[in-house]
mmCIF file of the C-alpha atoms, coordinates in Angstrom:
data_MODEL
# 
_entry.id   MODEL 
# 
loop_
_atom_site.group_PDB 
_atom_site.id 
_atom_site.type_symbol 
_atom_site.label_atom_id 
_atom_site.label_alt_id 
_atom_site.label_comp_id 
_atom_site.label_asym_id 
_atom_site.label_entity_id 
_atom_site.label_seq_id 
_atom_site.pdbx_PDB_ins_code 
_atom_site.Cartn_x 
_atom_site.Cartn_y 
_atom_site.Cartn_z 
_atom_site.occupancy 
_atom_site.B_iso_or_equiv 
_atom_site.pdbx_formal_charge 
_atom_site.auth_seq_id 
_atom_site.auth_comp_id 
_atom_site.auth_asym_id 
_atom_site.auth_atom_id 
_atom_site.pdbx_PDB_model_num 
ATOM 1  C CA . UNK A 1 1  ? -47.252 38.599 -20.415 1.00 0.00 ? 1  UNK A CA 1 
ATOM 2  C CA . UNK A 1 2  ? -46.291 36.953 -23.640 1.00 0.00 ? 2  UNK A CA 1 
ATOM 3  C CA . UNK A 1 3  ? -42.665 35.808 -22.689 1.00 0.00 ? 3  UNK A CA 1 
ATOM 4  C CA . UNK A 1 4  ? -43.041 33.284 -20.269 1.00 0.00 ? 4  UNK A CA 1 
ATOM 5  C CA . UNK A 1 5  ? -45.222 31.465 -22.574 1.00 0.00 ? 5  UNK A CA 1 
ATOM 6  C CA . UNK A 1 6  ? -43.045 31.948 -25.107 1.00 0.00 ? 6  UNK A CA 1 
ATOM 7  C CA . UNK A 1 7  ? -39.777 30.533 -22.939 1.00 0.00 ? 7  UNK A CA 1 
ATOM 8  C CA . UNK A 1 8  ? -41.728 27.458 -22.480 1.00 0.00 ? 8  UNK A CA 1 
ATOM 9  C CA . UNK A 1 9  ? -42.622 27.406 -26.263 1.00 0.00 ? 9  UNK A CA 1 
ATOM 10 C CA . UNK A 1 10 ? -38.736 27.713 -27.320 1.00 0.00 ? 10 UNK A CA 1 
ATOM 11 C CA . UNK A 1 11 ? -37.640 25.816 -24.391 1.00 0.00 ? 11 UNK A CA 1 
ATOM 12 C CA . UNK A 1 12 ? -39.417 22.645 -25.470 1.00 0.00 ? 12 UNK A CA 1 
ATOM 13 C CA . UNK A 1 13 ? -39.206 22.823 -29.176 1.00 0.00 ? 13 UNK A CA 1 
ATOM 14 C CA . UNK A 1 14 ? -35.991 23.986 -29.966 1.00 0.00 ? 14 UNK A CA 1 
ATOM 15 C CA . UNK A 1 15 ? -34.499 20.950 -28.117 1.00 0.00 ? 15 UNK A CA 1 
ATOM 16 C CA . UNK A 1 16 ? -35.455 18.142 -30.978 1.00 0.00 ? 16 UNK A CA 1 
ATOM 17 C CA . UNK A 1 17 ? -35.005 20.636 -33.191 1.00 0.00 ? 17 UNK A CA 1 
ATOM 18 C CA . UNK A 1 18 ? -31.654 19.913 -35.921 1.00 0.00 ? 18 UNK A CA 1 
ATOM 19 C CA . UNK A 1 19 ? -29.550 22.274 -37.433 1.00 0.00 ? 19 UNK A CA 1 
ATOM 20 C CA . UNK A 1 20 ? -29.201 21.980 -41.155 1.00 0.00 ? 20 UNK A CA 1 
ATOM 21 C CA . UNK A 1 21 ? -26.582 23.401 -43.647 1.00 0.00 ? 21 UNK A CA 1 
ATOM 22 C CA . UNK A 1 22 ? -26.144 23.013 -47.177 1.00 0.00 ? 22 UNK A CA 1 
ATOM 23 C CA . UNK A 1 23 ? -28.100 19.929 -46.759 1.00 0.00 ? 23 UNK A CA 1 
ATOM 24 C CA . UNK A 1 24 ? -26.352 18.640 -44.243 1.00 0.00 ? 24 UNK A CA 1 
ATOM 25 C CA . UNK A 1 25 ? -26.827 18.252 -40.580 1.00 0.00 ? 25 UNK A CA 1 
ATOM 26 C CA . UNK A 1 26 ? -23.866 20.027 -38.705 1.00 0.00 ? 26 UNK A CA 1 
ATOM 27 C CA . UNK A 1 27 ? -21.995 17.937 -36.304 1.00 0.00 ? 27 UNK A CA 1 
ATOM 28 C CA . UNK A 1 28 ? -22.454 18.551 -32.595 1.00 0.00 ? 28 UNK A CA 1 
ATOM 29 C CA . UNK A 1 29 ? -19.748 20.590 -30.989 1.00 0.00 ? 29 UNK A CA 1 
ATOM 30 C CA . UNK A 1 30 ? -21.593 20.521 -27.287 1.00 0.00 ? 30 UNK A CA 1 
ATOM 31 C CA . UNK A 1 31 ? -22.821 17.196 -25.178 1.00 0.00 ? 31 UNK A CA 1 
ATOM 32 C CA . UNK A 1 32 ? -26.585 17.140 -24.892 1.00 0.00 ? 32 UNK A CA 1 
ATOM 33 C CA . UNK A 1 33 ? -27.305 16.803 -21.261 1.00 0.00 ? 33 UNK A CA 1 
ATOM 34 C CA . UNK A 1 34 ? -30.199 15.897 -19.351 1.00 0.00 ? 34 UNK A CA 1 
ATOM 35 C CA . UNK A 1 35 ? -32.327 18.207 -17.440 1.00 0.00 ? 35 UNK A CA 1 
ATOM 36 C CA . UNK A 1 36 ? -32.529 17.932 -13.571 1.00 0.00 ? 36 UNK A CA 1 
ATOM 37 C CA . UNK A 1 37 ? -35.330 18.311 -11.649 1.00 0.00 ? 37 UNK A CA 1 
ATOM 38 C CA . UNK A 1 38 ? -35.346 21.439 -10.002 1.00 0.00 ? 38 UNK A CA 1 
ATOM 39 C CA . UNK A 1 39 ? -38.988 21.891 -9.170  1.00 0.00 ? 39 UNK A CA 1 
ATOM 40 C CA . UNK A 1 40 ? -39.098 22.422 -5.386  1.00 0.00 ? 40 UNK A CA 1 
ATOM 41 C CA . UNK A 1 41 ? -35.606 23.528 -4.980  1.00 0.00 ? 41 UNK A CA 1 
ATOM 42 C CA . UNK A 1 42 ? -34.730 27.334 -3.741  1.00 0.00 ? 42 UNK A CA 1 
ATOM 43 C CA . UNK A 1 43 ? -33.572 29.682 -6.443  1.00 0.00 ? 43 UNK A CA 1 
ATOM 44 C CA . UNK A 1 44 ? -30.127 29.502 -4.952  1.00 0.00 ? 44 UNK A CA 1 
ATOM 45 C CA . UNK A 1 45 ? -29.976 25.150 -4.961  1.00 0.00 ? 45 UNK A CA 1 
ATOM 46 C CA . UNK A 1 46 ? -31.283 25.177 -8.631  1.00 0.00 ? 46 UNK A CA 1 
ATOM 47 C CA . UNK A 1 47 ? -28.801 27.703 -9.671  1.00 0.00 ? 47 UNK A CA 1 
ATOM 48 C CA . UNK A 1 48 ? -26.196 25.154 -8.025  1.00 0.00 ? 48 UNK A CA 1 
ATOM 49 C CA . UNK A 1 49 ? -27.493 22.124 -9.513  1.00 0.00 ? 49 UNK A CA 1 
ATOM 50 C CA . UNK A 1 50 ? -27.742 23.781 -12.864 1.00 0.00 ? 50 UNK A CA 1 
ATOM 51 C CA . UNK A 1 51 ? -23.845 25.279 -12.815 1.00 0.00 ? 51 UNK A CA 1 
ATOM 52 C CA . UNK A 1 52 ? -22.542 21.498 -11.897 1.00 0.00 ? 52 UNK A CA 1 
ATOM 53 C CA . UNK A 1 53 ? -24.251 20.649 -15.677 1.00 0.00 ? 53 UNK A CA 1 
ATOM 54 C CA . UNK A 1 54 ? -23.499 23.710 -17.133 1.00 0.00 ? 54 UNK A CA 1 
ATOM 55 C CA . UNK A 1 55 ? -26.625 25.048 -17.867 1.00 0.00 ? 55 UNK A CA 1 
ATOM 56 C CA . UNK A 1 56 ? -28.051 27.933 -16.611 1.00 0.00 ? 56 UNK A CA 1 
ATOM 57 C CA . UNK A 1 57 ? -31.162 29.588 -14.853 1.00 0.00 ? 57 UNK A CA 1 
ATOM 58 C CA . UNK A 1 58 ? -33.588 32.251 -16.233 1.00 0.00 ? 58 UNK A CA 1 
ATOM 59 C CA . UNK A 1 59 ? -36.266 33.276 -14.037 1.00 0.00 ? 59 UNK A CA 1 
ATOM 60 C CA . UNK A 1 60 ? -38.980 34.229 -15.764 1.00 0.00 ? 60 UNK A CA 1 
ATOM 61 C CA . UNK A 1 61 ? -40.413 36.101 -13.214 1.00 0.00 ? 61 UNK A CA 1 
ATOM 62 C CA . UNK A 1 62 ? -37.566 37.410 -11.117 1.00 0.00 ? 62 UNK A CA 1 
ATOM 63 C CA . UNK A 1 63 ? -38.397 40.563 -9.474  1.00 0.00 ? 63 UNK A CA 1 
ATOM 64 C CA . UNK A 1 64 ? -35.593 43.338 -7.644  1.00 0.00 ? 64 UNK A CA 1 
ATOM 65 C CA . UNK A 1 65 ? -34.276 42.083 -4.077  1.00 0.00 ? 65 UNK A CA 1 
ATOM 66 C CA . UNK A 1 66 ? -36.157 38.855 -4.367  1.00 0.00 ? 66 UNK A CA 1 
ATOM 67 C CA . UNK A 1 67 ? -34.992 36.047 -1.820  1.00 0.00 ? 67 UNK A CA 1 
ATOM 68 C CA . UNK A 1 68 ? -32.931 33.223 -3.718  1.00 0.00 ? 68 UNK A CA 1 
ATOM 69 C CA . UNK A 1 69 ? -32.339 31.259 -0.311  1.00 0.00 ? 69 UNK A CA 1 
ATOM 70 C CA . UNK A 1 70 ? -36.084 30.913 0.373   1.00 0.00 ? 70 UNK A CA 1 
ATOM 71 C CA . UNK A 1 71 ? -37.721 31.155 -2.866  1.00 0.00 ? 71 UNK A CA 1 
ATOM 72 C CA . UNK A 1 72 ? -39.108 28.165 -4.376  1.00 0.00 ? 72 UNK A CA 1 
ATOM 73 C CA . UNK A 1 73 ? -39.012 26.842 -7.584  1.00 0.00 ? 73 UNK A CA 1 
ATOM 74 C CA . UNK A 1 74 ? -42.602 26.071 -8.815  1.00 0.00 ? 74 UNK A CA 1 
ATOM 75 C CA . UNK A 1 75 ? -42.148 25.492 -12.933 1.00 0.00 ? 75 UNK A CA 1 
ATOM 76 C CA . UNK A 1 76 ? -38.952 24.711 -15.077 1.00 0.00 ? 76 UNK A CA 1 
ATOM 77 C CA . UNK A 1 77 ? -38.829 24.051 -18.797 1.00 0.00 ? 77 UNK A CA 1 
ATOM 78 C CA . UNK A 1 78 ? -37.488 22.485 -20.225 1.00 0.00 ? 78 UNK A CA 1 
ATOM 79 C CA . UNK A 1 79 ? -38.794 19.920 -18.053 1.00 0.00 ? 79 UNK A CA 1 
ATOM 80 C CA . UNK A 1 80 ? -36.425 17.351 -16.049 1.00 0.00 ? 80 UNK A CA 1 
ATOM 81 C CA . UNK A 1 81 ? -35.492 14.436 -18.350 1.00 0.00 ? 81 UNK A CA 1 
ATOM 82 C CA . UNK A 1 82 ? -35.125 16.097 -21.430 1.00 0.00 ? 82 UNK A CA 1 
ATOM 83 C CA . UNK A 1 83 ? -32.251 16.453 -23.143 1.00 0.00 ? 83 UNK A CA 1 
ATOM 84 C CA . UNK A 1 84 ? -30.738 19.488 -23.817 1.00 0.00 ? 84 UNK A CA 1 
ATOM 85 C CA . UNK A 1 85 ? -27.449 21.337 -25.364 1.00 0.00 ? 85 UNK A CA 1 
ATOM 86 C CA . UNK A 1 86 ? -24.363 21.781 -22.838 1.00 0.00 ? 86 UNK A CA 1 
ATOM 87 C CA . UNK A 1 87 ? -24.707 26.042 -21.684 1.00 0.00 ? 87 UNK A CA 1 
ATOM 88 C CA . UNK A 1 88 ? -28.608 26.046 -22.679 1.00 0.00 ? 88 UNK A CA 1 
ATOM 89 C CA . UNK A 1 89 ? -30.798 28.422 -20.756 1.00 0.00 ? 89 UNK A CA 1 
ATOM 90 C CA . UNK A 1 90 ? -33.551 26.661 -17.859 1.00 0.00 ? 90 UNK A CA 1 
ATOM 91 C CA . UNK A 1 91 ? -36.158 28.892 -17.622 1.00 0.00 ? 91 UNK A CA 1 
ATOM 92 C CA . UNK A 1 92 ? -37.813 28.738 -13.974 1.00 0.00 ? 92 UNK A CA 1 
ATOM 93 C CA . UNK A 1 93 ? -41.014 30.517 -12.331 1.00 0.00 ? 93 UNK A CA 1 
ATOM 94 C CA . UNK A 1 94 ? -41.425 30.662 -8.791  1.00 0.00 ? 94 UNK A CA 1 
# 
């Protein structure tokens, strides 16, 4: 019950968060790319939009056998706009 909630948490925080060592910050090896909007797309169009900028999609409440052609994307987070490490996870609830 915990674990969607705690997605979002992660999702949204970790983001701005920097990575520090010995005192000094570590120099980006991946772009930081912006979120698209995928509220309102099927499961199968956000999973699309998200492999053209290499992210990719966790549903948080996927369930067996579920339709990805007619499902509906309701809630992503990160939300669209923000900006976000190249291969980071979008986590999605229908």
């Amino acid at each position: 019950m915990a674990a969607p909630i705690g997605a979002q948490i992660f999702g949204e925080v970790l983001p701005y968060l920097e990575t520090i060592k010995d005192g000094e910050i570590e120099e980006e090896t991946t772009q930081e790319i912006e979120v698209p909007n995928i509220q309102g797309k099927t499961i199968k169009d956000a999973i699309s939009i998200l492999k053209e900028n290499n992210l990719q999609l966790v549903i948080s409440n996927e369930q067996e056998g579920m339709d990805k052609e007619n499902t509906i994307v309701k809630q992503q987070t990160p939300k669209s706009k923000i900006k976000v490490k190249e291969g980071s996870n979008i986590y999605a609830e229908w």
